[in-house]
N, C-alpha and C positions, 0 to 999 in steps of 0.2 A: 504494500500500500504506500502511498505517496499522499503527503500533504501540500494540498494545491494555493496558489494563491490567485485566485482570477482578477487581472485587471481589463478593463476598458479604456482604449487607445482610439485615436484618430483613423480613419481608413487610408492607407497611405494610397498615392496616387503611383502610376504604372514607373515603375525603376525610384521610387524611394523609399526611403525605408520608413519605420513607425512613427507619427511624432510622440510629444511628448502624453504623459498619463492624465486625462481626465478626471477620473472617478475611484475607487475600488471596493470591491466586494469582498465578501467573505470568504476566510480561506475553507477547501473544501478538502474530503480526502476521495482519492480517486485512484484505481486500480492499475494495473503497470496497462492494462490491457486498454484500457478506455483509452490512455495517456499515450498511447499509440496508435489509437484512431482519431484521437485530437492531431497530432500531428501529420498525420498521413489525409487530413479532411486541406488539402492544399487548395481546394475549387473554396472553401470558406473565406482566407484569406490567412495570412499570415502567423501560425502560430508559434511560440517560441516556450523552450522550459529549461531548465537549469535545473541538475541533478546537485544534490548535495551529500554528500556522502555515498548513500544508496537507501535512503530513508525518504528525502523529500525532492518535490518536485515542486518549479515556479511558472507556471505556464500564462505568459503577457496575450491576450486577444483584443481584436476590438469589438467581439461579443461578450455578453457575463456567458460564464461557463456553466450557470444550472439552465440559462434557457438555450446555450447550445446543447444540452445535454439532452432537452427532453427533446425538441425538433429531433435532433439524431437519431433517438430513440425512435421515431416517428415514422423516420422518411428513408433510413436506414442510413448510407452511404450518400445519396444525393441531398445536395444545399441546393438552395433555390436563393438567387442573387439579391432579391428585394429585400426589403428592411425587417430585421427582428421583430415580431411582436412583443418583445420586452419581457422585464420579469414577470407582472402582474401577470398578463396573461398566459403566459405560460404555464401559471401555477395555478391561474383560472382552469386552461386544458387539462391539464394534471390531475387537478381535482376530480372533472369529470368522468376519472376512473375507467369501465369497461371502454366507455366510447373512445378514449383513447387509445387505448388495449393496452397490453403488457410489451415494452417495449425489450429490446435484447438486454439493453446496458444500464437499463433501471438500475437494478441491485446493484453493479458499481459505482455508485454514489454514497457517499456516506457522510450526510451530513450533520451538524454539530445537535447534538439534543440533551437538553437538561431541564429540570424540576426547578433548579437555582435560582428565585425568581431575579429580577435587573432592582426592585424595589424591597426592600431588608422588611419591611415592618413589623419594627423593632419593638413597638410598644407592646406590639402583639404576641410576635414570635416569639422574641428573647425570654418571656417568662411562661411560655409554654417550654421551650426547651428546658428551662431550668426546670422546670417540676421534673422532666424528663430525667434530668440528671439526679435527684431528689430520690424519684420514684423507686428510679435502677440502681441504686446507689453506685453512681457511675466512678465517681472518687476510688471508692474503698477499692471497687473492684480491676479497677485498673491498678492502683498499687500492689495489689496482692497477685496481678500476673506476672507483675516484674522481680525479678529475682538476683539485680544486680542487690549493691551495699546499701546499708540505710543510710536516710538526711532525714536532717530534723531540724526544723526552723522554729525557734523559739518564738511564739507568738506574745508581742509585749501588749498586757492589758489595757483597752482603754479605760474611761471613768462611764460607769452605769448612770449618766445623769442629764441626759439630755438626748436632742438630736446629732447624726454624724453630720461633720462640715467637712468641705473640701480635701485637708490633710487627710482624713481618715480614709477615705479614696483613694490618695494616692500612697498611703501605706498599702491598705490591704493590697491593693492593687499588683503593686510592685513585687510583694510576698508571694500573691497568686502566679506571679510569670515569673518568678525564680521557680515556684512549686512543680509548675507545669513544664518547664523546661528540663529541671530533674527527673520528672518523669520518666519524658522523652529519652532519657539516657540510661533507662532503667534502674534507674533507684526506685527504692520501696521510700517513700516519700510520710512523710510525719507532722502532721501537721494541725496543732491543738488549739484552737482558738480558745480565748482568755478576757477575763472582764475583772477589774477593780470594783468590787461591791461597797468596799468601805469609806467612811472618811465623811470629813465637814459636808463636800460640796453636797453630796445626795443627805446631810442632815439636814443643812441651811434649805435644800429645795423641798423637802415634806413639810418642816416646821412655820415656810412662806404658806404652802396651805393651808394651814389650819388657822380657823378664828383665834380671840383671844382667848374663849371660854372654853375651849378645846384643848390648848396651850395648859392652863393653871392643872389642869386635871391630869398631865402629860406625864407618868413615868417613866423611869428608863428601859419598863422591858418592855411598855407600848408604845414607846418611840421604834422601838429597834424592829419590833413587828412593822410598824408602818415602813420604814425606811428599807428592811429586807422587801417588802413587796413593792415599795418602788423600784427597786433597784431590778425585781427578776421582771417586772414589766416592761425596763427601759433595756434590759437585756434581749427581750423578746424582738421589740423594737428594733434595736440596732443590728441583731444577726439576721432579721428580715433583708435588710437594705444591704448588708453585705453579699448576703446569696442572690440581689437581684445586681450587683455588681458585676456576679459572674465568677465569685469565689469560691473554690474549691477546697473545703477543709473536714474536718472531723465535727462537725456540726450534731451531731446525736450525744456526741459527751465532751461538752466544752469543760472548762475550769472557771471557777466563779471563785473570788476568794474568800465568798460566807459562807461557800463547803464545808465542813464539819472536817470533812477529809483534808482538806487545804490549811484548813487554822488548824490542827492539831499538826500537820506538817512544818508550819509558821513558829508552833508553840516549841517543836524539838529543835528549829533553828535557834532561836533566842536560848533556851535555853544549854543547850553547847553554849555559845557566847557567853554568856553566865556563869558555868563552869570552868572557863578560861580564863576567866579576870577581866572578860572585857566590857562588861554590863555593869556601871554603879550607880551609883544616887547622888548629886551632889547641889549645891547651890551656887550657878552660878548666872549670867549674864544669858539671856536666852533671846532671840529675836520673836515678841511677844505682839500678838493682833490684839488689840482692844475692842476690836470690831466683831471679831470671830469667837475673841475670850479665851483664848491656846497659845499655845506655844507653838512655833511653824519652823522648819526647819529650812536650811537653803534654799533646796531645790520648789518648795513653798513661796518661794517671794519673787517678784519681778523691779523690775527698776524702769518706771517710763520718765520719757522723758517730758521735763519740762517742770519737776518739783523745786518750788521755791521757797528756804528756810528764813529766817529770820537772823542772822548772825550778829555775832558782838564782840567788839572788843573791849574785854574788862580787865579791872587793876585788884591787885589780889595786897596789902602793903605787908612789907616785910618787916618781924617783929627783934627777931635775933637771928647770928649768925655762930657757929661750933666755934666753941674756945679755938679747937685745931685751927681753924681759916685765919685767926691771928688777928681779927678784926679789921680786914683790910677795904673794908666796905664803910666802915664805922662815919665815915665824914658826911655821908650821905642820908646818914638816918637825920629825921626821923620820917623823911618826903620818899621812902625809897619802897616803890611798888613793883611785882610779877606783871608782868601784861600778857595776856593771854586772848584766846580767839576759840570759838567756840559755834559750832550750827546751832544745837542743842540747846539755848538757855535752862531751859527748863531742866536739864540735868545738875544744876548749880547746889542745890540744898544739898546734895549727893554726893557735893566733893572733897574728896580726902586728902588730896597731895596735887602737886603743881611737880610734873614730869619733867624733865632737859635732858638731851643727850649728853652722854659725857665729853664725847670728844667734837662736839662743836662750840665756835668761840662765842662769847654771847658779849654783852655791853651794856654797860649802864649807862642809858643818854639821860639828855636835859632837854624836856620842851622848851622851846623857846618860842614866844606870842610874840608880833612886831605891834609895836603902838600903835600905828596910825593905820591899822588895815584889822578888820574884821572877818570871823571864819566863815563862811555859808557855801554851803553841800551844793545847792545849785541843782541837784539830782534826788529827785522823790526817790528812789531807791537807797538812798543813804542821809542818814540822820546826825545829827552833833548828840551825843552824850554831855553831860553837865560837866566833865570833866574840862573839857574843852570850851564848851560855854563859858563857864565862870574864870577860866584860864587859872586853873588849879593848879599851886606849884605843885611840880613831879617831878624825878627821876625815876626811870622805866628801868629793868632788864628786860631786854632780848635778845637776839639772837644778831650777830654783827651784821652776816650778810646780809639781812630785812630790813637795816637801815632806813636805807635809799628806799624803798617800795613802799615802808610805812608813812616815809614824810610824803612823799606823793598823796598817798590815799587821805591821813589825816590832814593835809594841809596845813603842817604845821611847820617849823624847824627843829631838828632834832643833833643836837652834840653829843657826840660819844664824849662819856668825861673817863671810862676804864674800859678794861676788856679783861677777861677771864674765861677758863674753861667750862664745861658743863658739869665737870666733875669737881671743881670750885665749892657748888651752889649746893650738894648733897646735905640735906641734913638741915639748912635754914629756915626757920620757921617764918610761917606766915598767919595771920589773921581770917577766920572765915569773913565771906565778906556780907552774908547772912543770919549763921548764929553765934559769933565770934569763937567758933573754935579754934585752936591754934591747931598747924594742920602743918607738916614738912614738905622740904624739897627732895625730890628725889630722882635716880636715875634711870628712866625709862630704855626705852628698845628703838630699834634701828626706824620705827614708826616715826620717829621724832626727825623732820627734816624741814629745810628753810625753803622748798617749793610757792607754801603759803601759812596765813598765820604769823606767829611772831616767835616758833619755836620752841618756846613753851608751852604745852598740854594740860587743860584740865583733865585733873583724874578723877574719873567715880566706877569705883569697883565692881560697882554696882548697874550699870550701866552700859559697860565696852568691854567685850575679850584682850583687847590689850591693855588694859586699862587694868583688867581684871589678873591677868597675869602678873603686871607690875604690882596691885594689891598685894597677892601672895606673897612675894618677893619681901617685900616689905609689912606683912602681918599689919594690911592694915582695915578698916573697917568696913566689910561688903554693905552699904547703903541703900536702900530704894524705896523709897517713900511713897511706891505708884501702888495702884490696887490693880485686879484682873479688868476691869473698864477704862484703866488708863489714865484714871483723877489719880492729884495727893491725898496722901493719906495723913491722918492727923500726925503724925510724926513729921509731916514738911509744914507744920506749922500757922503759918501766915499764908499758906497757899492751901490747907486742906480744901477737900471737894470740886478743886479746879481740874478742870482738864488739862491735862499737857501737853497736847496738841495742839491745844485753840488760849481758853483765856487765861489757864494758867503761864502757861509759857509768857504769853502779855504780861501778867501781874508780876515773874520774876523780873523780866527784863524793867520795868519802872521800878519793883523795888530796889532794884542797882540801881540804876540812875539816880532814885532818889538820894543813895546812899554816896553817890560822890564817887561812882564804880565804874561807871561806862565811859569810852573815849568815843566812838562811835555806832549805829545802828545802822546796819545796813541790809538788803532782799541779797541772795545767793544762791544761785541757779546751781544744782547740783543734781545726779542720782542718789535718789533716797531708794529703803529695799518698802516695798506695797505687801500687805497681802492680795495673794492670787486669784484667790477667789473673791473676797468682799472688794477688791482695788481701791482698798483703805490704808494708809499711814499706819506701818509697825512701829514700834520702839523695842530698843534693849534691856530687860528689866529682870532681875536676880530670883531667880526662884529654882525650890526644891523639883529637879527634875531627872528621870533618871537619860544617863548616855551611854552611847559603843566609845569606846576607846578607843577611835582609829589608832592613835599614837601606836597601840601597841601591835597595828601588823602593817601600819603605813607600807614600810619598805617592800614585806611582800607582795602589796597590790602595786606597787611601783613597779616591781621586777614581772609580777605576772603580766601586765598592760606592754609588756615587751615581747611577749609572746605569743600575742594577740595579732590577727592580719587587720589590720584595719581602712576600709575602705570609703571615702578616699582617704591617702595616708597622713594628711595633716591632721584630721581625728583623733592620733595618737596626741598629737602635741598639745590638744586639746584637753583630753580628760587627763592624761599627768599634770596640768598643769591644775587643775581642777585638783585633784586626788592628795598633791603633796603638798599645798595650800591650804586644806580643808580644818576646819578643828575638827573639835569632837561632835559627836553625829547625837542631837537629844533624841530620843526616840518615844517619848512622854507625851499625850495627848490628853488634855483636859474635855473631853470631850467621849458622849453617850454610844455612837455607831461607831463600834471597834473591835479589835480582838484585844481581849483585856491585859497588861502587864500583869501576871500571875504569882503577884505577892500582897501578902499577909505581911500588918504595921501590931507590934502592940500599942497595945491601947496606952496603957502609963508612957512608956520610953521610945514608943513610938519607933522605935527598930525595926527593919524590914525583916522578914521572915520567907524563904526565898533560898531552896537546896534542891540539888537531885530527885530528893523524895518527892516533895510537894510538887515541885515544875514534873515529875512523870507522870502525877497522881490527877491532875489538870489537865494535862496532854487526854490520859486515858476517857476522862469526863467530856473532853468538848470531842475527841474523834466522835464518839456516840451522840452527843446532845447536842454540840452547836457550842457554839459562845456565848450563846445567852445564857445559859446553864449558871456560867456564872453570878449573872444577875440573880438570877429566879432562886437555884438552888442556895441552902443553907448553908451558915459556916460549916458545921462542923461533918456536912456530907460532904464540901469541896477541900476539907484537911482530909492527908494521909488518917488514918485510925490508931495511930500513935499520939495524935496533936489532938484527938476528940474530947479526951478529958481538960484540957486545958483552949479549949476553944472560945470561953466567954472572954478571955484574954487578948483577942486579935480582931483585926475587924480587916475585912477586904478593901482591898486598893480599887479606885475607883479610877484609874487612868486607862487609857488606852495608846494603844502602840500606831505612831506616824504610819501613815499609809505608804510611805516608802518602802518602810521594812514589811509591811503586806507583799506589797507587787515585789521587794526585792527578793523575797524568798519563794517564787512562783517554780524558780528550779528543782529547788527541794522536793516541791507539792509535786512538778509534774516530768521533769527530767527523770526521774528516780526507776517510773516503767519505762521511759525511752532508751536514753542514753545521754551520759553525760559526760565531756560536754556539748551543750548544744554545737551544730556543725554553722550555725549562724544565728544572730539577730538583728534586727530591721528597724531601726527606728529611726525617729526625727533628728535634727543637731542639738538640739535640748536637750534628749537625756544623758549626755557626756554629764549632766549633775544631776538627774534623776533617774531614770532605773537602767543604763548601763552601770553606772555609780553604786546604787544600792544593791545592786545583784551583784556586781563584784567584789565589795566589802563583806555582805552578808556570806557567798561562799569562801572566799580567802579567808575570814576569819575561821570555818569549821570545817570546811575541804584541803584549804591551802591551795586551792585550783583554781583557775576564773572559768565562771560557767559555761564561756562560751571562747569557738576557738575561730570567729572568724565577726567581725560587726559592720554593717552599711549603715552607713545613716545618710537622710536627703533633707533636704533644706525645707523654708515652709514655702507653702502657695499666695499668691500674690495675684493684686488684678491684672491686667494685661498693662498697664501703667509703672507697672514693678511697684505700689502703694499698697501698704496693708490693708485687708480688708475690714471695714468698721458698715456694721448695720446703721450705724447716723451718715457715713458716706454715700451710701446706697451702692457700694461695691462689692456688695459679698454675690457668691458663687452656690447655691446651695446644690450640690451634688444629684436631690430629686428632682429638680426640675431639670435639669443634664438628661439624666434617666427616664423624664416623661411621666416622672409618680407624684410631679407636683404642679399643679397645674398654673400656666405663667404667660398672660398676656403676650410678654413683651420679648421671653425666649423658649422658641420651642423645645420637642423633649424631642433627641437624639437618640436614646438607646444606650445602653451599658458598651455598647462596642465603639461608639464614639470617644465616652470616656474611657475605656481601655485604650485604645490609639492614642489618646492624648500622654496617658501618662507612658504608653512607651517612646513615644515620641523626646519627651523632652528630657534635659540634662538632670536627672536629680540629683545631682549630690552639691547644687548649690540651690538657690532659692528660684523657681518655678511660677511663671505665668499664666493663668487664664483667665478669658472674660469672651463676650459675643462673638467679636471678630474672629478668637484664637477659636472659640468652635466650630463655627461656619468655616473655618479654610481644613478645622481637622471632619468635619463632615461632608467635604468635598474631597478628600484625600480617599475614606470611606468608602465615599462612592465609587470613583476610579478603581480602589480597589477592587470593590465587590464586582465592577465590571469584569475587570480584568481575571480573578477569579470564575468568574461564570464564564467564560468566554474557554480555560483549560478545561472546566468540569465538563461542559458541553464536548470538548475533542476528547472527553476520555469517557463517554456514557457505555460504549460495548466495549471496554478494557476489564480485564480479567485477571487475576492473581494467579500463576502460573504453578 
């Protein structure tokens, strides 16, 4: 057989040859036999054909070849010189069957025939196919024909608390045609879809529904009821929308993490950690929502841009200096103040110590006021303090090199009258400049530099991890006068019941002022850390909480992350830099929807209670019952039955475990029947601090292994603008109306195969485009395709598997 290509040509005139190509038809396939009564028909006019191989043939006419075919068939050997009747009719005669009779060379025609329609209808077809695949369970059964090695793609959880937007798309997606490509190369293919059940965001969204009078009557084990069945609702929801994707996974038995099975899996993670020293209790500086009422850990907070703090520069005055220093400062008392810089005010009642580096030079200047000229700001952004007002004598310490930068800012003249070390100033007391405590100088950490500020540091322990470090260091007083809503507390005195986000932080900054404290006030555009979910202002604030000890396997997940392929490879440089930066991980959640931290406080001394025994005996309880169990169940049936006599003694912990350490221990829960480690994981460039991060801490501290030996991660989605998408922009992208499942004026519904082409289409491993346009040109790509597709399937309808 020969594949033909008929075209129609010019009738050349007597001794010239063909001109050039008019029109062309479809190619056809035609028998060696025909293909030589094509040629041999020399009274028709000119045929020509070009052998390729010994498989195809190109035969140029200036008839189409299906109605030289049927004529021939017709008339046998004789052409008759007048004009073709064309295709139409031709196929008109044809039709007419008998009366045309059965021609010799019929049967050598073979032309192209398929079912494939030219029109996809997608909305239609696609989700009848999918049932198709559903029904048959076409997944399973394709994996279990292959019998190459296994892959296992760790499937990272999303949050049970909404609808899927855009990214989720193009994760699953991207998951799907790795899955589907392993296939193809016969691996036994693994693949466990996964949902985060826990956590604030799905509390905060059951407890938005419910009235007031609903609220008051709310206990913790009928929240947890409500919140479990929002959560398997939103679950129902979103693996809908993923199998109308077009995603292929283990869909009859996903992982949820309020499995009974999963949190008892959770429960033997932590405690390993536990056992190893790497789980304590301690008090210290914790990045705290006031909005949320929790503690939130890193990968919990975001930083937008555009937050604007209140800053100040204030005078701290200096009361005494160490015998040792010799008194070399002494000519300058009794006018001689710390100047300090601060976002923070509100953190002032708080302060224990005035920081300097040791080995930077610092100086004590002399404001100098000129008589005949007046100070004025000029800039609503920036304020005169009374210091400067009233033209209060001073001499300052700072820091030499700020000099120059301060007299700019302050508008003032500033003479160095000394210079000294950092390590000078150790040990000199100062005055609070609030409740007059005398409070010291002391030698901070490499934090301490002349970029900005005046190089001096307010300390409160109680407030900042480096701050809180240098506390220790120097035993000295962890402070925090804030409560869990983020007012002072009677202990700040003169500011109780204020908020210190809003008018308290106002009422310090005048109490300064008033007090002859401030040199200036001024707006300072910075990154502040949000919570996530409420996209409300956190603060730093001291409280009993328990942590993982990175400290004590840092180095091993330093060394494991080197062992890791990471794609693409600047990734790597990424989450090390994340990982050996890191403090310690709180992992304490003040909050009702959780898996509970599974200790026991006495009652008197308040000592946590928290061993092998109990953490087995808790494992044993919730694999069977759940995590509510905890709730419901009584003391002395959640003690071991050695602690039963003594149980009126202890009273259950009421915290819960960050939803980090949930999803980070999903390996545990579900690599355990796979294999470990996972052969990949797939996420966003975000989770280099969230759960690539927590899955690799969580197994390097109890494996020593990182759970995974291969990570991709892709960027986010964006409009076709490259501008984030904001529902007040009117740029968002919703995924259903792509798919046709959401019904949209103003953009049609494409089909699951639209958006699969898109996301193979584009770059992901950096940040990712669409909007109207980008789908219209990938649903014209689409199309050609499916042409082009239909157009093989059609030359291959009688091919047959040999």
């Amino acid at each position: 057989m020969f594949l033909v290509k008929a075209l129609a040509v010019n009738s050349p005139r007597p001794g010239e040859a063909a001109m050039s190509v008019v029109h062309s038809s479809p190619c056809l396939v035609l028998s060696q036999k025909t293909c030589s009564s094509f040629r041999n028909a020399t009274s028709a006019g000119s045929l020509l054909y070009h052998r390729r191989g010994m498989s195809s043939v190109k035969l140029l006419s200036f008839i189409n070849v299906a109605t030289y075919c049927s004529y021939f068939d017709n008339h046998s050997h004789s052409f008759s010189k007048r004009r073709s009747p064309g295709p139409v009719m031709a196929a008109k005669k044809a039709s007419e069957g008998e009366k045309q009779g059965e021609g010799r060379y019929k049967h050598t025609v073979d032309l192209p025939k398929t079912s494939f329609g030219m029109r996809a209808n997608a909305l239609v077809r696609e989700p009848e196919i999918q049932k198709l695949w559903e029904d048959n369970q076409v997944f399973r059964r394709v994996v279990d024909r292959n019998d190459g090695g296994s892959f296992v793609l760790h499937d990272g959880p999303p949050y049970a608390n909404g609808d899927l937007h855009m990214g989720h798309a193009l994760n699953k997606i991207l998951k799907d045609i790795i899955n589907r490509y392993k296939i193809l190369q016969n691996y036994k293919v693994h693949y466990v879809p996964g949902w985060d059940c826990h956590g604030l965001p799905i509390e905060l969204k059951v407890l938005q529904s419910l009235d007031q009078d609903t609220r008051k009557d709310l206990t913790p084990s009928k929240l947890r009821t409500k919140t479990a069945k929002f959560a398997k609702a939103t679950v129902k929801t979103q693996m809908a929308s993923f199998k109308r994707y077009g995603v292929w996974a283990d869909w009859d038995n996903p992982y949820l993490t309020l499995d009974p099975e999963y949190e008892a899996a959770q429960i033997e993670v932590f405690g390993q950690m536990v056992l190893k020293g790497y789980i304590y209790r301690g008090r210290k500086p914790v990045h705290w929502s006031p909005s949320s009422r929790t503690a939130l850990a890193e990968a919990e907070l975001e930083y937008p841009e555009g937050h604007v703090s209140r800053s100040i520069y204030a005078i701290f005055k200096l009361t005494s200096m160490p015998a040792s220093c010799g008194g070399f400062l002494d000519e300058f008392f009794p006018h001689l103040y710390l100047a300090i810089w601060t976002t923070t005010p509100w953190t002032i009642p708080a302060n224990a110590a005035v920081a300097v580096n040791a080995n930077l030079q610092y100086a004590v200047i002399k404001v100098q006021y000129m008589e005949d000229a007046s100070i004025s700001s000029g800039n609503k952004k920036w304020k005169l303090g009374n210091v400067l007002k009233e033209r209060k004598k001073t001499c300052l310490i700072v820091a030499s090199d700020l000099v120059p930068a301060l007299e700019a800012k302050w508008g003032v003249k500033l003479v160095i009258k000394k210079t000294m070390l950092g390590s000078d100033l150790e040990n000199c007391r100062y005055v609070h400049p609030i409740d007059n405590r005398e409070c010291p100088v002391v030698i901070g950490g490499d934090y301490i530099t002349t970029e900005s500020g005046t190089g001096l540091v307010h300390t409160a322990p109680g407030h900042g991890l480096e701050d809180y470090g240098t506390g220790l260091k120097y035993g000295l007083p962890i402070l925090s006068p804030v409560d869990d809503d983020g007012k002072f507390t009677e202990e700040a005195a003169h500011f109780s019941g204020l908020d210190v986000l809003g008018d308290g932080n106002a009422a310090v900054v005048k109490y300064l002022d008033e007090q002859m404290a401030i040199i200036i006030e001024e707006s300072y555009e910075h990154k502040y850390p949000y919570d996530w979910r409420t996209k409300k202002p956190t603060i730093f604030r001291a409280t009993e909480q328990w942590f993982a000890s990175v400290e004590g396997f840092r180095q091993a997940a330093m060394d494991a992350i080197s062992h890791v392929k990471w794609i693409p490879t600047q990734a790597e440089n990424r989450i090390s830099a994340m990982t050996s930066s890191r403090s310690d991980w709180c992992i304490s959640r003040q909050r009702t929807w959780g898996v509970p931290i599974p200790v026991f406080y006495h009652v008197k001394s308040k000592e946590p209670l928290m061993n092998e025994e109990t953490i087995d005996h808790i494992k044993s309880i919730i694999a069977q019952k759940g995590s509510d169990s905890w709730w419901y169940m009584t003391l002395e049936d959640l003690l071991p039955e050695r602690y039963h006599a003594k149980a009126s003694e202890y009273e259950k912990g009421t915290d819960t475990m960050d939803v980090w350490f949930d999803s980070g221990s999903s390996w545990a829960a579900v690599l355990g029947g796979l294999s470990f480690p996972a052969d990949l994981y797939l996420e966003g460039t975000d989770q280099h601090r969230g759960w690539f991060q927590s899955s690799l801490l969580t197994s390097i501290a109890t494996r020593g292994q990182a759970p995974y030996s291969s990570v991709i991660t892709h960027g986010f989605v964006l409009d076709e603008k490259g501008s984030k998408m904001s529902k007040s922009l009117g740029n968002v992208v919703d995924p259903r109306s792509v798919i046709g499942e959401k019904n949209s004026k103003e953009a049609p519904g494409y089909g699951a195969d639209v958006l699969r082409l898109w996301v193979s289409s584009v770059d992901y491993t950096g940040d990712v485009m669409i909007g109207p346009q980008v789908l219209r040109q990938m649903a014209d790509m689409y199309r050609k395709l499916r042409g082009t597709l239909r157009y093989l399937l059609s030359n291959l309808h009688d091919w047959r598997v040999s």
